[in-house]
C-alpha positions in Angstrom: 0.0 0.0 0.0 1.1 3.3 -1.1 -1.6 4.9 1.5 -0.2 5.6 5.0 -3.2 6.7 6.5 -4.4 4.4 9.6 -8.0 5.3 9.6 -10.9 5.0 7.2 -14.8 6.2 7.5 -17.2 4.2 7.6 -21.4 3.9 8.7 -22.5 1.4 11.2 -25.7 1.0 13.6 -25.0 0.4 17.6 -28.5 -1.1 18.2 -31.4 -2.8 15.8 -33.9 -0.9 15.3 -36.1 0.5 12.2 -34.7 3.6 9.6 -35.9 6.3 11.7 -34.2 5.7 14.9 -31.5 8.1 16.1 -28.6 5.7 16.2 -30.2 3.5 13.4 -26.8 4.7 10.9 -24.2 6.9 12.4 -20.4 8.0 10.8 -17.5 6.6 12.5 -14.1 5.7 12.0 -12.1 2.8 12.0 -8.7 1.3 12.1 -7.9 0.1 8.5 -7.8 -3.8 8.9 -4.9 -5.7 7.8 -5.2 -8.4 5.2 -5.0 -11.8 6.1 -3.7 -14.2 4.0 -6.2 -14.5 1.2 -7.3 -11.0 1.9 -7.8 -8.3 -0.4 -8.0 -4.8 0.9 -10.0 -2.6 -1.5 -10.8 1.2 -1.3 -14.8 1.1 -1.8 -15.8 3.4 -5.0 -19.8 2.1 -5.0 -22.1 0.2 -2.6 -25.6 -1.1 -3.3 -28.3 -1.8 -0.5 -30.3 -5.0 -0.4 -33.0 -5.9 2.0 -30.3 -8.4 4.0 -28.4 -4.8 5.1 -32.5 -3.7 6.4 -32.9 -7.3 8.2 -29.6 -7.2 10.1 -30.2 -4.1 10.7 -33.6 -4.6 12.4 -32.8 -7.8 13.8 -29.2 -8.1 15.0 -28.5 -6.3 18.0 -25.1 -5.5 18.0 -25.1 -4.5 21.9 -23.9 -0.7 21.1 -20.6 -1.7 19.7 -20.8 -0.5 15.7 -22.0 -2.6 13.5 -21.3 -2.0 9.2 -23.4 -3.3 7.4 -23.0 -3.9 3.5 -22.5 -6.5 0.8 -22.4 -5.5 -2.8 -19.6 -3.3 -3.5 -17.2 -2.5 -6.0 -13.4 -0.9 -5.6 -10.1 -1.0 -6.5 -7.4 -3.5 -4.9 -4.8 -1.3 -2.7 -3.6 -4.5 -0.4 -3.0 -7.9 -1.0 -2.7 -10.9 1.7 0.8 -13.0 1.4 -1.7 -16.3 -0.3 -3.7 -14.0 -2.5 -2.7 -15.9 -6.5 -6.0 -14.1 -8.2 -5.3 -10.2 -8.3 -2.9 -7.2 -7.9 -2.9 -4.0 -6.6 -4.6 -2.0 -9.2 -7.3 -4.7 -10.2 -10.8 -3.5 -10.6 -13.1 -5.8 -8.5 -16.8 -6.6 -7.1 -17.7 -8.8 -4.7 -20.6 -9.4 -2.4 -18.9 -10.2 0.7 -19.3 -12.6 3.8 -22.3 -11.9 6.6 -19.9 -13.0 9.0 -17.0 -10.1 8.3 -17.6 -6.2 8.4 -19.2 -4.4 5.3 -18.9 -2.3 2.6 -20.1 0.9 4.0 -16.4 1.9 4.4 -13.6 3.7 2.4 -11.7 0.2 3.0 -13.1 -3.5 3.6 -11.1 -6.6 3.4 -12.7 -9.0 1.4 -11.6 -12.7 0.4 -10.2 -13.2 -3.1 -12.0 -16.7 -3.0 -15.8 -14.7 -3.4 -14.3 -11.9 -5.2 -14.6 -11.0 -9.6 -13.0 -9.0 -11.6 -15.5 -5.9 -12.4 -17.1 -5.8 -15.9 -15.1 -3.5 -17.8 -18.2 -1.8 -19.7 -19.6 -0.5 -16.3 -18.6 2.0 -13.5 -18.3 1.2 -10.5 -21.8 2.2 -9.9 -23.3 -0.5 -11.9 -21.1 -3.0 -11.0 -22.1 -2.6 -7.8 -25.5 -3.5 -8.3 -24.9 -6.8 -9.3 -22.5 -9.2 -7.0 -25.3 -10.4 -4.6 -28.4 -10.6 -6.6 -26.0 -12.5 -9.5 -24.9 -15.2 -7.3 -28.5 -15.8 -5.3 -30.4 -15.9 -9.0 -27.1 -18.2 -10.5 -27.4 -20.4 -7.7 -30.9 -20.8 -7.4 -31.7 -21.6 -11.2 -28.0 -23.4 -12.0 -27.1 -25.1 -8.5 -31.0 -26.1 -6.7 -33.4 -26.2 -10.1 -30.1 -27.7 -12.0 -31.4 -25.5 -15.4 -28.7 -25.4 -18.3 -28.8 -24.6 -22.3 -31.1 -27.4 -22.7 -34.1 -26.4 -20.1 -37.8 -26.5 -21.0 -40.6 -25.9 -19.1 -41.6 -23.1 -17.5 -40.3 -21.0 -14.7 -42.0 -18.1 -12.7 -40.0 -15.8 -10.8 -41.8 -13.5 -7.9 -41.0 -10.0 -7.8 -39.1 -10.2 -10.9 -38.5 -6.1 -10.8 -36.6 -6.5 -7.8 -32.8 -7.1 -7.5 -32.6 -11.2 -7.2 -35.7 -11.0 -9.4 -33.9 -8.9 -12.3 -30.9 -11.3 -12.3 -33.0 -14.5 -12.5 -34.9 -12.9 -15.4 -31.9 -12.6 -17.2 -30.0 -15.4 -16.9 -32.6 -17.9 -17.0 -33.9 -16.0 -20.7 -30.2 -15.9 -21.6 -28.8 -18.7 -20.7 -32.1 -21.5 -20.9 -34.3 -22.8 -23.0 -37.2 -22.0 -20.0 -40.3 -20.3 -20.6 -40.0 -17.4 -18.1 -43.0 -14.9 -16.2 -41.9 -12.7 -14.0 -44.3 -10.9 -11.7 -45.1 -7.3 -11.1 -48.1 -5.2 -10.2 -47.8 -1.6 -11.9 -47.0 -0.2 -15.4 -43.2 0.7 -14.6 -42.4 -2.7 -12.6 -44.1 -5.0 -15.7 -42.1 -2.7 -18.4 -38.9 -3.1 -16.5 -39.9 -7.1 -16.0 -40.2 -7.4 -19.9 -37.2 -5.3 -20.7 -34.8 -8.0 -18.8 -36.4 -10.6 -20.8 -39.4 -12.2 -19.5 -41.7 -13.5 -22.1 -45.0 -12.9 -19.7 -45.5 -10.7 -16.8 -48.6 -11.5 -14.1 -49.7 -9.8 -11.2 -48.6 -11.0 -8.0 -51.9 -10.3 -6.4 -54.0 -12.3 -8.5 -51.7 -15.1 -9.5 -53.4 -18.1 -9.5 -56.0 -16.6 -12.5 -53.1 -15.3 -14.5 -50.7 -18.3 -14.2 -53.6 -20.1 -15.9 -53.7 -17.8 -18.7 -50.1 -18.0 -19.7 -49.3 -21.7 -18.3 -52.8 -23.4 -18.3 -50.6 -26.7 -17.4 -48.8 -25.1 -14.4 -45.1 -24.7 -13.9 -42.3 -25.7 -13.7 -40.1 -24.0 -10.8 -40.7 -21.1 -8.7 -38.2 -18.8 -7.6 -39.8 -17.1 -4.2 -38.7 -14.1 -2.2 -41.9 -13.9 -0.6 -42.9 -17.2 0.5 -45.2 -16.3 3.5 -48.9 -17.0 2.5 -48.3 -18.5 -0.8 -47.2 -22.1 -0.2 -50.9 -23.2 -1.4 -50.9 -21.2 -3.9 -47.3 -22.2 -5.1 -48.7 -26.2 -4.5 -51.5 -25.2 -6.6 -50.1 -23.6 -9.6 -46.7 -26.3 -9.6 -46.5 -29.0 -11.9 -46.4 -32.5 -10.2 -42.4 -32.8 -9.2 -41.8 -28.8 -9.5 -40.1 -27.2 -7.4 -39.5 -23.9 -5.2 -36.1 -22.1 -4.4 -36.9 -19.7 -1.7 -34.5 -16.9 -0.6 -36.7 -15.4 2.3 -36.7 -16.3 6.1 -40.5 -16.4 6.9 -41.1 -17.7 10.4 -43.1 -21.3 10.8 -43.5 -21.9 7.0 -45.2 -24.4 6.5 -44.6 -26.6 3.3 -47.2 -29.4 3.8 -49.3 -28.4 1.4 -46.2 -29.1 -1.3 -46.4 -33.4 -0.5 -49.2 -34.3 -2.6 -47.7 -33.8 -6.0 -44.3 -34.8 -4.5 -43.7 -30.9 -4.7 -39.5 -29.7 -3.8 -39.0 -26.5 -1.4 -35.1 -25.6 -1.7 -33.0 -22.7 0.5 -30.5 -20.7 -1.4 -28.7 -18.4 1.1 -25.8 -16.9 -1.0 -23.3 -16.7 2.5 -23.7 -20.7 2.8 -20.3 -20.8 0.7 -18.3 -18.0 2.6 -19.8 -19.4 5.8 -19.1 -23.3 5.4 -17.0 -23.6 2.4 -14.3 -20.9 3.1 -11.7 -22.7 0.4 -13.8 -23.1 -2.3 -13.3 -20.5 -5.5 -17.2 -21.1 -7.0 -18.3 -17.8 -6.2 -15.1 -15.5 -7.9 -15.8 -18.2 -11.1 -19.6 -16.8 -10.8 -18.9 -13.8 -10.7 -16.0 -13.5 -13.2 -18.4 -15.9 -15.7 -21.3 -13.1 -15.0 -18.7 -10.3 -15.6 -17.4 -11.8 -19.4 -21.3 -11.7 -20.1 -22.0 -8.0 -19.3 -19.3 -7.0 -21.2 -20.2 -9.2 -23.9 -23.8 -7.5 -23.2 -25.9 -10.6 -22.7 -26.4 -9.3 -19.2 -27.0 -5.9 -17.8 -27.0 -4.1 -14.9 -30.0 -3.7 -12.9 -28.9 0.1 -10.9 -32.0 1.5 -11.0 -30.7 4.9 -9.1 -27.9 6.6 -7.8 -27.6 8.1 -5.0 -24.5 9.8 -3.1 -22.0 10.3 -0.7 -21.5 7.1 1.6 -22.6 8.9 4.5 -25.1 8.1 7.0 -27.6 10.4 6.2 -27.7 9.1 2.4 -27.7 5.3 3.4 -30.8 6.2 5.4 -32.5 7.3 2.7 -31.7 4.6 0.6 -32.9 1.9 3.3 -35.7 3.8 3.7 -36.6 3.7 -0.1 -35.7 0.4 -0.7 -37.4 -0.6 2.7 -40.9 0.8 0.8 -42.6 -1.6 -1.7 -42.5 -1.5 -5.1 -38.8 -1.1 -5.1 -37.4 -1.8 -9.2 -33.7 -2.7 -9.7 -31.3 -1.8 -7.0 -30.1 1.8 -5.4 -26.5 2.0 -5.6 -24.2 4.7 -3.6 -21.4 6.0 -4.6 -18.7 6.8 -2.6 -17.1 10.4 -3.5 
């Protein structure tokens, strides 16, 4: 590191709460963190916010000690660990991190080289930022659980397609499969932006059964489901026999009874399980390095929906507070200067 500064800003919370509290997001500054040995230390130049950064937030209690919260980011290498084979100083990266280390609402972060990719070249920082966490819950979800590829048929319907892990899915599964995709979405600018990332039929969430029936009379195939509390009949009505659900919610005492009579799957995709329990393994910087080689080659794009900026407290406040209200489309990213 050329830098010889020992401190960095950052924003953090000191006790759960919702948006509006006092201490819900204060500035603070901390020690810059040395790399370990697969380490990278990056200088942050975007962040985006994703409801996981709302849930901790409201959820964990941190006991008053600070708290940063943040996943997606993307930055520029300025530190490297003594292991670290996969980049230099210099090397434009995005990553979405590990739930278990300190976040990306901060000039610095160290992040492991094992879950990190190399940026897309065609986008800012901005828009790369958008992308790291959504990307790898939609890849894993349609290529890992439902085990899609080239050669899918049958029909998949992703929930809340306008929003972040929704936009991905969209994407990759028109892109990349041979699927029949329907996204869902509820007003005129949510269904426009669900069509323009590829889905061949939009429905409206709130009267899903009916419309399903118009567009996939037979059912279908596999449901991708960020909100799974209230709609596991529905999902065991509207599922072929053998279909399946990847869920990527947390709702308390689901029950998935209802999914046994046509031999119905319910899968978990939690993008931190590899971080978490697989430190060593490299799948998630081959993700995202894959996903980077297709934006530029422009069979993917970003899903940024707005910028906002600095990373300061007062301007990641307002962007939990926006993203925490419904209808939220694509993601808000902030930039750092």
């Amino acid at each position: 590191m050329t830098n010889t500064a020992t401190r960095t800003r950052a924003v953090a919370y000191r006790n759960s709460g919702p948006i509006d509290a006092p201490d819900a997001l204060i500035d603070i500054e901390i020690d810059i963190p040395a790399p370990g040995p697969h380490d990278l230390l990056v200088e942050v130049r975007a962040v985006s916010v994703n409801p996981a950064d709302a849930k901790v937030r409201a959820g964990v209690d941190p006991g008053g000690e600070p708290k940063i919260l943040g996943f997606d980011a993307a930055g520029v290498v300025v530190g490297t660990g003594a292991a670290v084979t996969s980049f230099s100083v210099g090397d434009e990266v995005y990553y979405a991190g590990s739930i278990a280390r300190p976040g990306s609402n901060a000039g610095l972060q160290l992040v492991d080289e094992r879950i990190t990719g190399h940026k897309p070249r065609i986008l800012d920082f901005a828009e790369a930022a958008a992308l790291p966490l959504t990307a790898i819950t939609a890849w894993e979800a349609l290529f890992d659980h439902l085990r899609l590829g080239p050669d899918s048929q049958g029909t998949l319907l992703v929930m809340a397609g306008a929003g972040g892990v929704g936009s991905m899915a969209v994407q990759l599964a028109r892109k990349l499969t041979g699927v029949t995709v329907i996204g869902t979405a509820s007003r005129p600018e949510s269904k426009r932006w669900v069509q323009d990332m590829g889905a061949h039929h939009v429905v409206n969430h709130h009267h899903l059964r009916e419309e399903i029936r118009e567009v996939a009379p037979g059912g279908v195939d596999a449901i991708l489901s960020p909100f799974s509390a209230g709609n596991v009949e529905t999902y065991a009505e509207i599922l072929r026999p053998r279909g399946a659900v990847v869920a990527i919610d947390e709702p308390e005492g689901l029950d998935t009874l209802p999914l046994k009579s046509k031999s119905q799957a319910w899968h978990w995709e939690f993008m931190f399980t590899r971080p978490l329990h697989e430190p060593e393994s490299t799948y998630q910087r081959e993700l995202l390095d894959t996903v980077a080689r297709l934006v530029d080659d422009r069979v993917l794009r970003t899903t940024i929906s707005e910028r906002l900026g600095p990373l300061n407290a007062e301007t990641l406040r307002a962007a939990h507070r926006r993203m925490e209200a419904s209808g939220s489309i694509g993601k808000i990213v902030l930039t750092v200067g």
